[in-house]
C-alpha positions in Angstrom: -156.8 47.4 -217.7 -158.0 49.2 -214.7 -160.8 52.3 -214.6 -160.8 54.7 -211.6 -163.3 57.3 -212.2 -164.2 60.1 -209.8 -166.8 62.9 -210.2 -166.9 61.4 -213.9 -163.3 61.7 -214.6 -161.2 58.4 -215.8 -157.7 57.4 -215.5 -156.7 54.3 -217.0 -154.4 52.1 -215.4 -152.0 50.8 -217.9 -149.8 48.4 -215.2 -152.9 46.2 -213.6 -152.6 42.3 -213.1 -149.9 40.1 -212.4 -145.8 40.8 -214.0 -145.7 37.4 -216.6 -142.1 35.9 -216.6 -139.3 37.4 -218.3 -138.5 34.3 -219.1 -141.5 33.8 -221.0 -141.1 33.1 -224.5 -143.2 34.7 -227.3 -145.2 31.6 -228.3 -146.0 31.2 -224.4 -147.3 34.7 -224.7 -149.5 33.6 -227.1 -150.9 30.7 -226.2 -151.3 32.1 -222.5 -153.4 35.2 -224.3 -155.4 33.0 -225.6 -156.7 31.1 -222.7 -156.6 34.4 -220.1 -158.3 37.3 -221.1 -156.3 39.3 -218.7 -153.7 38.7 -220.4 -155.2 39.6 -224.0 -156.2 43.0 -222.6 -152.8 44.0 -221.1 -151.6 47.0 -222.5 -148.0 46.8 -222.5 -146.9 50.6 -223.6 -142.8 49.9 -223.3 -141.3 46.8 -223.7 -139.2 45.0 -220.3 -140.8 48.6 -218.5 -139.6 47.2 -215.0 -136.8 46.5 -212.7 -136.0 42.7 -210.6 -137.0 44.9 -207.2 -138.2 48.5 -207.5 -137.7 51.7 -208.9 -136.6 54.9 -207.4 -136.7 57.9 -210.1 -137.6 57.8 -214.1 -137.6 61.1 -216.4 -137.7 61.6 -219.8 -135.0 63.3 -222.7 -135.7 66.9 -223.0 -135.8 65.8 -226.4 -138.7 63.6 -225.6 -137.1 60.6 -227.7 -135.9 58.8 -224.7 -137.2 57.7 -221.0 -134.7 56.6 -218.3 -135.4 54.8 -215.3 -132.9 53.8 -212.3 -133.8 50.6 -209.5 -132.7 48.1 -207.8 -131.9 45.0 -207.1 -129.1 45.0 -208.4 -128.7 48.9 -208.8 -129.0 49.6 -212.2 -129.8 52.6 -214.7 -132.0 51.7 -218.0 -132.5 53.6 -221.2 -135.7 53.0 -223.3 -136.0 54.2 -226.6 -139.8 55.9 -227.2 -140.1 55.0 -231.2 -138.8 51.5 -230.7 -141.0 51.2 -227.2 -138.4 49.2 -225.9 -135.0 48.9 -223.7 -131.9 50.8 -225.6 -129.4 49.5 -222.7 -129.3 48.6 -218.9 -126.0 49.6 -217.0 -125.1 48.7 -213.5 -123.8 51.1 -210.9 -122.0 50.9 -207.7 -124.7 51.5 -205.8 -128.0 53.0 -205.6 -129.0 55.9 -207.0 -130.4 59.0 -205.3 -131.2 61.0 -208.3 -130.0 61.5 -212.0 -130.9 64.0 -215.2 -130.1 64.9 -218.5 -127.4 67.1 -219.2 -128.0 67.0 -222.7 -130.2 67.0 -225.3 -130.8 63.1 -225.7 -128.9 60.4 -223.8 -126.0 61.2 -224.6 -124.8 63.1 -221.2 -126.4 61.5 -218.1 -125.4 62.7 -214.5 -126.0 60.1 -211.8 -126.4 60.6 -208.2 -125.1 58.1 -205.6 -125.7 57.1 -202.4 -122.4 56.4 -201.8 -121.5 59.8 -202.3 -120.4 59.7 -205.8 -121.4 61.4 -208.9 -120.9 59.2 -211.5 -121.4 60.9 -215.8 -122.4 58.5 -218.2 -122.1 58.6 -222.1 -123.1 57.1 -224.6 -120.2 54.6 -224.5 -120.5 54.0 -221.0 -119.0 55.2 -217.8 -116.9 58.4 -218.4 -116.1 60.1 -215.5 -116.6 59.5 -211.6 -116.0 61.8 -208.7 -116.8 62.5 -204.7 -118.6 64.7 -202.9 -118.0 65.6 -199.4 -121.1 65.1 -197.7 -123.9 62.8 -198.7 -126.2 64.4 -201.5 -130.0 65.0 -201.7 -130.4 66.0 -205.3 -129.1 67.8 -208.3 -129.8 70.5 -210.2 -128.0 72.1 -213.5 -127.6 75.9 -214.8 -127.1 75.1 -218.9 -126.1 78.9 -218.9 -122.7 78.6 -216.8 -123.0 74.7 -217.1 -122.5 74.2 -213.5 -123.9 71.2 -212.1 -125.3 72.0 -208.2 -126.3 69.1 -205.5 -127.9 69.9 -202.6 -126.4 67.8 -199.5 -126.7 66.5 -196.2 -124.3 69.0 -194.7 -125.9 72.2 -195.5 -124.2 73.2 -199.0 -124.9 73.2 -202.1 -121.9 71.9 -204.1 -121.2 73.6 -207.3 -118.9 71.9 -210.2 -118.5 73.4 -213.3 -118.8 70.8 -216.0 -117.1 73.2 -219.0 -113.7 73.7 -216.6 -113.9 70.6 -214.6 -113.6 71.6 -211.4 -115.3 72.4 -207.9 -116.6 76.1 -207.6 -117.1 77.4 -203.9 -120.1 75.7 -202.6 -123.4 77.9 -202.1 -124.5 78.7 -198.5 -128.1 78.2 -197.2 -127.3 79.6 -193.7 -129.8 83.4 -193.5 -128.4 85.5 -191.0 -131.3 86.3 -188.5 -132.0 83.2 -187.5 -135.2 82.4 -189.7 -138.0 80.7 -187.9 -136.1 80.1 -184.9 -135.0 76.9 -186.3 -131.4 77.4 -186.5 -129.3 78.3 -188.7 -127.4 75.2 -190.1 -129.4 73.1 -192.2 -129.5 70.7 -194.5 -130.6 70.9 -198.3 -133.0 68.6 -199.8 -134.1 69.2 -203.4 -133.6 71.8 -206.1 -135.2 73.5 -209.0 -133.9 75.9 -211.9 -136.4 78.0 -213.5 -135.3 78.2 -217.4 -137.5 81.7 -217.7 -135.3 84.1 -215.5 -132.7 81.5 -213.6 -133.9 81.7 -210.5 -132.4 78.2 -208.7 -134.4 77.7 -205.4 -133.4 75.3 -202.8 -135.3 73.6 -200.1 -134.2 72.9 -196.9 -134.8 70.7 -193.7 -136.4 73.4 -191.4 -138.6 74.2 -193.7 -137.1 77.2 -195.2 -136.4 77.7 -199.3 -133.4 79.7 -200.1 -133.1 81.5 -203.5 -129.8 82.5 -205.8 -129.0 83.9 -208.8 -127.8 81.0 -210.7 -125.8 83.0 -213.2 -123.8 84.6 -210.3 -122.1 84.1 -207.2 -123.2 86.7 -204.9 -120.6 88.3 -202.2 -121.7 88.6 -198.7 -119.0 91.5 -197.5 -120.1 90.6 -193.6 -119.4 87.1 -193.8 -117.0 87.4 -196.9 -118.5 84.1 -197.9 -119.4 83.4 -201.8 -123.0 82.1 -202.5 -125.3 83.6 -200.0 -129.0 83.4 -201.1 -130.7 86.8 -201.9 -133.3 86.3 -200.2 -135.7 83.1 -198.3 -139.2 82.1 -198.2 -140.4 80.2 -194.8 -142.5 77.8 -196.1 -143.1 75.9 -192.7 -145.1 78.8 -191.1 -147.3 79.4 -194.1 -148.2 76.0 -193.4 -148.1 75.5 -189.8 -151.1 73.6 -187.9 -151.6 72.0 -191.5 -151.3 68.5 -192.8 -152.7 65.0 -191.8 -149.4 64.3 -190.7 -149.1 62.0 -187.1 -147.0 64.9 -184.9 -145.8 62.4 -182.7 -143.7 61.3 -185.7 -140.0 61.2 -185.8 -139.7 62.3 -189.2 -139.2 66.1 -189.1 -142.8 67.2 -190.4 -141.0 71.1 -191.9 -139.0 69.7 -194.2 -139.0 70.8 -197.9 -139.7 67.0 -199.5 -139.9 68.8 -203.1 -140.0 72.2 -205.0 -140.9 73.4 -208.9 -141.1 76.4 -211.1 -144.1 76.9 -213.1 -142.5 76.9 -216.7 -143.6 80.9 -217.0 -141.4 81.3 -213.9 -144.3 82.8 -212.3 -145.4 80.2 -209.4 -143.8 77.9 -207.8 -144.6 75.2 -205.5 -143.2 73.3 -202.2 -144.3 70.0 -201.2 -143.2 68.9 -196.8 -142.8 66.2 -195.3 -146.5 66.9 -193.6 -148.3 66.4 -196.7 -148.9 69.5 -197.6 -148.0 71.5 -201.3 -147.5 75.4 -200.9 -148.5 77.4 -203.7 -146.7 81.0 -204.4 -146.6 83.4 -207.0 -142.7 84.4 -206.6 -143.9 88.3 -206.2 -145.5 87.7 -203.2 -144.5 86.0 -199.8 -148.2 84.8 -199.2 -149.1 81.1 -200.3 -151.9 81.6 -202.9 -153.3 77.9 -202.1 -152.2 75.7 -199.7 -153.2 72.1 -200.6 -153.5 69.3 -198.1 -152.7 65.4 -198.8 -155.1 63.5 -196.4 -152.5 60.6 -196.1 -150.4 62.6 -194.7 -147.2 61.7 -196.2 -144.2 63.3 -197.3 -144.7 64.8 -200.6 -141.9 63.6 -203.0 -142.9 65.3 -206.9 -144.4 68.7 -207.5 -144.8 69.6 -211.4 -146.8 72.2 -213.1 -149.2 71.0 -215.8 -149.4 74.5 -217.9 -152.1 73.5 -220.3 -154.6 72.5 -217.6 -153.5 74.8 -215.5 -153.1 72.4 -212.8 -150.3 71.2 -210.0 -149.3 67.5 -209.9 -148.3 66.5 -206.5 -147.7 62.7 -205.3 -147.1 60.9 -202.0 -146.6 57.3 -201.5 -150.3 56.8 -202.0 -151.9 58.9 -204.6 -150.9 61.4 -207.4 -153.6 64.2 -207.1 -153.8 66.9 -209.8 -155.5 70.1 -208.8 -156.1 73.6 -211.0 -154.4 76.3 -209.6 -154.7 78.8 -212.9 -158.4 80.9 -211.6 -157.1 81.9 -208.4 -157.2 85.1 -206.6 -154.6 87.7 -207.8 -151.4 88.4 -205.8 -151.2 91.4 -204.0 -148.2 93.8 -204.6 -148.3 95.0 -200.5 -145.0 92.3 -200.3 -144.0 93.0 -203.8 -141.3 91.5 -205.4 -138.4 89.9 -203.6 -138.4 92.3 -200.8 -142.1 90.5 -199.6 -140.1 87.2 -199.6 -136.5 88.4 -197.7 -138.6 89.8 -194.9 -141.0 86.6 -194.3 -138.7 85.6 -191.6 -139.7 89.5 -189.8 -143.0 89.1 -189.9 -145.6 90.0 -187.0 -147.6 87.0 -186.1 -150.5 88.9 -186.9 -149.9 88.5 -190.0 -149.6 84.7 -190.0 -153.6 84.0 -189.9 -155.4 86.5 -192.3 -159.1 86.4 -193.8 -157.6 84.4 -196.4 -156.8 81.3 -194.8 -153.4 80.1 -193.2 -150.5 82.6 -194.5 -153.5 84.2 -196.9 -153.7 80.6 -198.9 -157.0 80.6 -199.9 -159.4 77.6 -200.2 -161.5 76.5 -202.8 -165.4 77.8 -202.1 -168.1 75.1 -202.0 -170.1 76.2 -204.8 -167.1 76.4 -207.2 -166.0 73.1 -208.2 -163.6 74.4 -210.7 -162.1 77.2 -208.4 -158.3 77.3 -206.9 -157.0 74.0 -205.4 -160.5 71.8 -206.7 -159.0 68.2 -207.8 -159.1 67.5 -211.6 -158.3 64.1 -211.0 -156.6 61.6 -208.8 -154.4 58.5 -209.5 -154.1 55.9 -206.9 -151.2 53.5 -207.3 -151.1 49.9 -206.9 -147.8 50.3 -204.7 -146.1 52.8 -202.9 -144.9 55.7 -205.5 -141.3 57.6 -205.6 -141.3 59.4 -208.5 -143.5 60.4 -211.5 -143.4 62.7 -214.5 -145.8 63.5 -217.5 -144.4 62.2 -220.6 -144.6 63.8 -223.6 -142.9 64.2 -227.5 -142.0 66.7 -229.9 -145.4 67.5 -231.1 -147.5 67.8 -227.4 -145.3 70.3 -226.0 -145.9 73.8 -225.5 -143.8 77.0 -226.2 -143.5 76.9 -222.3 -141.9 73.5 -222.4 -144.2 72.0 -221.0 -145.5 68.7 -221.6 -149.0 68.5 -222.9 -149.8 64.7 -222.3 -152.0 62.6 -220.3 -150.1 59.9 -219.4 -148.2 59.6 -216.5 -144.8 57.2 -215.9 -144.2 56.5 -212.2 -141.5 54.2 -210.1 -142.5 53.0 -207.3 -141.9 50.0 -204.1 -142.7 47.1 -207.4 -140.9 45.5 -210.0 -143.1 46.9 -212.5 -142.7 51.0 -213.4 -146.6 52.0 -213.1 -148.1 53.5 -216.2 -151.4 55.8 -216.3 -153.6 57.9 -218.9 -155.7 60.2 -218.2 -157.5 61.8 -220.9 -158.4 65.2 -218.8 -154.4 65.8 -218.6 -154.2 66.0 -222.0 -153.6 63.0 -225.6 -151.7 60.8 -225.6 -148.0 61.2 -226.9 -147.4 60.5 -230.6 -145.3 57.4 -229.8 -148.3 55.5 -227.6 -151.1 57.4 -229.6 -153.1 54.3 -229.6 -154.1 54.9 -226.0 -156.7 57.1 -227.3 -158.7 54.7 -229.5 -158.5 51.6 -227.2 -158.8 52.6 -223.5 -163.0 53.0 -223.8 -162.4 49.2 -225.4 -160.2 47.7 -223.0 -162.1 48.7 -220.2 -161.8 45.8 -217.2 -165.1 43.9 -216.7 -167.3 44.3 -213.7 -167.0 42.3 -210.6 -170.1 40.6 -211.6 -169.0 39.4 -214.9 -165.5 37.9 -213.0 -167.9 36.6 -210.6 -169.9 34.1 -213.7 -166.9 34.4 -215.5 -165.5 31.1 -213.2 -162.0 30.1 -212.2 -159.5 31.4 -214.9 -156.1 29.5 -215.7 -152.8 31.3 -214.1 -149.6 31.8 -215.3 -147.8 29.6 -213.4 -149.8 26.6 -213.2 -148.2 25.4 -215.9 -145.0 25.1 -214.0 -143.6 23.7 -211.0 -141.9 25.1 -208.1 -138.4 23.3 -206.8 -136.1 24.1 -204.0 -132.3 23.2 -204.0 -132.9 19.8 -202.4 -135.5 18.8 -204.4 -133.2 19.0 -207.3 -130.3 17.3 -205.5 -133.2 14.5 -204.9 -133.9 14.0 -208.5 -130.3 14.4 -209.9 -131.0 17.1 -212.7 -128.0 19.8 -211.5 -127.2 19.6 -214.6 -130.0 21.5 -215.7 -128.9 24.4 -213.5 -128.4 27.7 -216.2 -130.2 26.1 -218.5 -133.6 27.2 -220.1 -135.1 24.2 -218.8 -134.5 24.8 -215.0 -134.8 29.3 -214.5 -133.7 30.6 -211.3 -136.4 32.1 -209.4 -135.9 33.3 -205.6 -134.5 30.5 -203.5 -135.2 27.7 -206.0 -136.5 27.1 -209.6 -139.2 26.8 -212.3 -139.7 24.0 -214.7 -142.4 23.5 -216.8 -144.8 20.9 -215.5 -144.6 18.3 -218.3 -140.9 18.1 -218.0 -140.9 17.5 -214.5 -143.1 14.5 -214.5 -140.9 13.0 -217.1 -138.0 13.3 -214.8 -139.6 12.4 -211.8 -140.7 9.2 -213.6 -137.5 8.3 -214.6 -136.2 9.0 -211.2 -138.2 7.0 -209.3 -139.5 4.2 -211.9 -141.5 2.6 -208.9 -143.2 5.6 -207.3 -146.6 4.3 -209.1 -146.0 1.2 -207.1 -145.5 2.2 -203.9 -148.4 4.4 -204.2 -150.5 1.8 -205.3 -149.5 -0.3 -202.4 -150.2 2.9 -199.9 -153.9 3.4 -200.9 -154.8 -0.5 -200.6 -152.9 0.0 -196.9 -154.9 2.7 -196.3 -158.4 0.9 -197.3 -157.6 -2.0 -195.3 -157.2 0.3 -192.2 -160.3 1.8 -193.0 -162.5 -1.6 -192.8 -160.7 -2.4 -189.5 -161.5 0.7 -188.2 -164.9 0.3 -188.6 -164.7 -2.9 -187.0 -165.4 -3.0 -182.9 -162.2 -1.6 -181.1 -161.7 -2.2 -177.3 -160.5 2.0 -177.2 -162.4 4.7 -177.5 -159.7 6.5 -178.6 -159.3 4.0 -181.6 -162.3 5.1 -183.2 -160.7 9.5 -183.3 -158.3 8.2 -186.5 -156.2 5.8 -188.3 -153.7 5.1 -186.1 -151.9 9.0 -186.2 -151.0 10.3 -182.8 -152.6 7.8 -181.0 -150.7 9.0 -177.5 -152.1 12.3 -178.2 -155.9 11.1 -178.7 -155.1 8.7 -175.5 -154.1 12.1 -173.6 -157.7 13.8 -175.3 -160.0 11.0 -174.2 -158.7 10.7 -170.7 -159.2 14.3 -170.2 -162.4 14.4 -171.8 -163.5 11.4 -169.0 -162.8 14.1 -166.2 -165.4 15.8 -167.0 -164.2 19.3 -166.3 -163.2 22.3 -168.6 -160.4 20.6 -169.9 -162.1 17.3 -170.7 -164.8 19.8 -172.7 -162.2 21.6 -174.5 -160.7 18.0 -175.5 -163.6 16.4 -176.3 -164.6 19.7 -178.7 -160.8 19.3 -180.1 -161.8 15.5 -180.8 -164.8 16.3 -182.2 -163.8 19.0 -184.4 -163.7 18.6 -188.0 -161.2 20.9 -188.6 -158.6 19.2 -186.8 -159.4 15.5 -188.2 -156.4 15.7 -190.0 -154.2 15.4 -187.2 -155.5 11.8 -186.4 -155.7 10.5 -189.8 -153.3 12.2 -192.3 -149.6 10.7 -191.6 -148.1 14.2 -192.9 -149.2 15.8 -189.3 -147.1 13.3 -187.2 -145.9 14.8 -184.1 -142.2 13.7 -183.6 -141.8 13.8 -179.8 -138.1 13.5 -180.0 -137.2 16.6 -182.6 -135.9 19.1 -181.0 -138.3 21.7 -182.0 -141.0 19.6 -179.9 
């Protein structure tokens, strides 16, 4: 188990240190616990917690009793049951997944977003349903009030499909008359967000715009005579322009919306770009409270609202940062509600840079260390993140719904899903609660104590490595499937002992002929030693004797060459090439 610690504060890392097999049997386990103490401090929190290549999104039941994960390779979608702290069932799909939630309660009604442009519904039996959008889709979103289902696409829309008639409603329209930004007005949408308090659904968008509805009804533009028009949008690019660590040379568009959230009071909300940056609102006012900056610089892909800390969780490939938001300066009601929001896209340019800060987003004084935007902690990942939430059960979540916990499931560019706790966030959930008493025990040692600690036994050194034809060569296809000979890449394992038994029996007079090689080999030595009538004789054993020929009449010039070929003779480094046969230059391969 890993520590890092900053300005006092520790976040365990529950996910450190090499995957061991799956293949691995329990008795292994043991055995290999025993001998690494690596191994006998790795906390394993859910059982088979990892995919063959990498993840791409995990969440958690609203019920809190179940966490689902979707990766690849193949594409796939498992279910892990919390109280058991292992796999319920892995399904495969069709093709990778872009997003998926919980339509239900527990996992009973699962909607799964593809990237083939299908939206496939699971149950608990399996596949039950599977239709197709027009356009490629972003994300998804879901009003349980008119139990519509919404995904935000590539082509600008945001497809609606009522789940209680079964059928497509008309799409909602993120085009704003007026030309917001002077961006355009066709747009794509990227992610989504309900709020549960008062049903606001926001959307985010490619130019860097946020579009809001009504998610309980579909509004009536009488000039367009188009259904679905947002009531209003929120330019969340020029709050945030000349902001970021972002490369602007970049071909990535640097405005984009990456990722939105509702506070679970309703009352803020947040907006993570593609620049790095996270926005901070309270929805009465069309001034960013806080505008927080990733150094990194890289698109922003989760926002979520810790309530009891009163914190925002934002993460980018390379870090998860969680920073207070709940102290900060009052709004002010000069852009009141709504109306503050609507006319954004009006605003004087004088109003862009005020006292405040950019878009009057304040920043955290020096002398206030637990002021707006000041970093509670920061989690670093051990590969590139994609996702995270905050777990949580039945008994750590607030009336707001919010999940009380400090530990933190992400998915990320690794077969392992990446697991954290950190004990400023919160406990940890009833159904891992013995993270609390063993983290300060399970500590890592220092580098000094690795350092006298000496070499330590891996893994895999009790097994051996074949390719394809090294099987053919040793006539044990047979074993092929078997427990004895596991897949693994572009060849197999199997186990060390039973591989010198074969290769024994294979060739019965291997011991000979290597026998008969080393007393070769000493006899070469003595005449070496002996008086030669070459200089050249003396460079090796015989290996690549036109090459050393070539060497010493160079190095009898006398010139650079002949220096550079006499410091290539005399160079220990390369003494291999004259006496080890296994760096024999073939002069008629046709790689030479």
């Amino acid at each position: 188990m890993e520590v890092q610690e900053l300005n006092g504060t520790k976040v365990y890392n529950l996910t450190t240190g090499k995957p061991l097999p799956s293949w691995l049997g329990e008795r292994a386990r043991r055995n290999l616990s025993k001998r690494d103490e690596s191994v006998r401090h790795r906390v394993e929190i859910i059982q088979d917690f990892q995919f063959h290549g990498s993840s791409t999104k995990i969440r958690q039941s609203p019920d809190g009793r179940y966490v689902a994960a979707t990766g690849t390779y193949p594409p796939s979608l498992k279910m892990y049951t919390l109280a058991d702290m292992s796999m319920k069932f892995e399904r495969r799909l069709d093709s990778e997944a872009v997003d998926f939630m919980f339509l239900g309660e527990d996992y009973g009604k699962v909607v799964i977003l593809e990237s083939d442009r299908n939206i496939e519904f699971q149950a608990p039996y399996g596949t039950h349903y599977k239709l197709r959008i027009p356009t490629f889709g972003r994300g998804l979103g879901y009003e349980s009030s008119t139990c519509d289902l919404h995904v935000t696409s590539s082509g600008g829309e945001v497809y609606r499909i009522n789940l209680a008639e079964g059928r497509f409603m008309d799409p909602l329209m993120n085009d704003v008359q007026g030309d917001v930004g002077g961006r355009g007005k066709d747009k794509g949408t990227t992610c989504i967000d309900n709020s549960p308090t008062h049903r606001m659904m926001a959307v985010g968008c490619e130019d860097g715009t946020a579009s809001f509805y009504d998610s309980r009804t579909a509004s009536y533009d009488s000039e367009s005579k188009k259904v679905g028009r947002p009531f209003t949008t929120l330019d969340v690019a020029k709050a945030t322009r000349g902001m970021g660590f972002a490369e602007e040379n970049s071909l990535a568009n640097l405005n984009e919306v990456t990722s939105l959230a509702f506070s679970p009071d309703g009352i803020n909300m947040a907006f993570g770009q593609a620049n790095g940056c996270v926005a901070l609102y309270d929805i009465r006012s069309s001034k960013p409270l806080h505008i927080k900056e990733h150094q990194y610089g890289l698109p922003i892909h989760t926002v979520s609202f810790h309530a009891p800390t009163s914190t925002v969780m934002s993460g980018d490939a390379r870090i998860i940062k969680a920073w207070r938001y709940g102290n900060g300066t009052a709004f002010s009601m000069k852009n009141n509600i709504f109306g503050g929001l609507g006319a954004l896209g009006d605003d004087d340019e004088e109003d862009e840079v005020e006292d405040g800060g950019v878009g009057g987003a304040s920043e955290p004084s020096a002398n206030n260390e637990h002021g707006m935007g000041s970093i509670l902690c920061n989690i670093e990942g051990s590969a590139p993140f994609r996702h995270f939430m905050v777990s949580y059960d039945d008994q750590n979540v607030n009336p707001t719904k919010s999940p009380c916990s400090g530990l933190v499931l992400a998915a990320g560019d690794q077969s392992r899903m990446q697991a954290y706790y950190a004990p400023v966030l919160g406990p940890a959930p009833r159904w891992c609660s013995f993270l609390d008493s063993i983290t300060e025990e399970l500590e890592e040692r220092t580098m000094a104590d690795e350092v006298t600690s000496g070499s330590k036994e891996e893994v895999y050194d009790d097994y051996k490595f074949l390719t394809k034809e090294e099987v053919d060569n040793l006539g044990i296809n047979n074993l092929v499937g078997t427990p004895m000979l596991r897949g693994y890449m572009h060849g197999y394992f199997i186990e060390a002992s039973l591989y010198s038994k074969i290769r024994s029996v294979a060739n019965p007079f291997e011991y000979e002929e290597y026998r008969k090689r080393k007393i070769k080999e000493k006899i070469e030595e003595k005449r070496a030693s002996r008086i030669t009538s070459r200089e050249s004789d003396r460079v090796g054993k015989g290996v690549n004797k036109e090459l050393a020929d070539r060497l010493m009449d160079k190095k009898k010039k006398g010139k650079n060459k002949g220096k550079a070929a006499g410091n290539l003779l005399g160079d220990d480094r390369f003494g291999g090439l004259f006496d080890n046969p296994d760096f024999t230059i073939d002069e008629d391969a046709e790689d030479f």
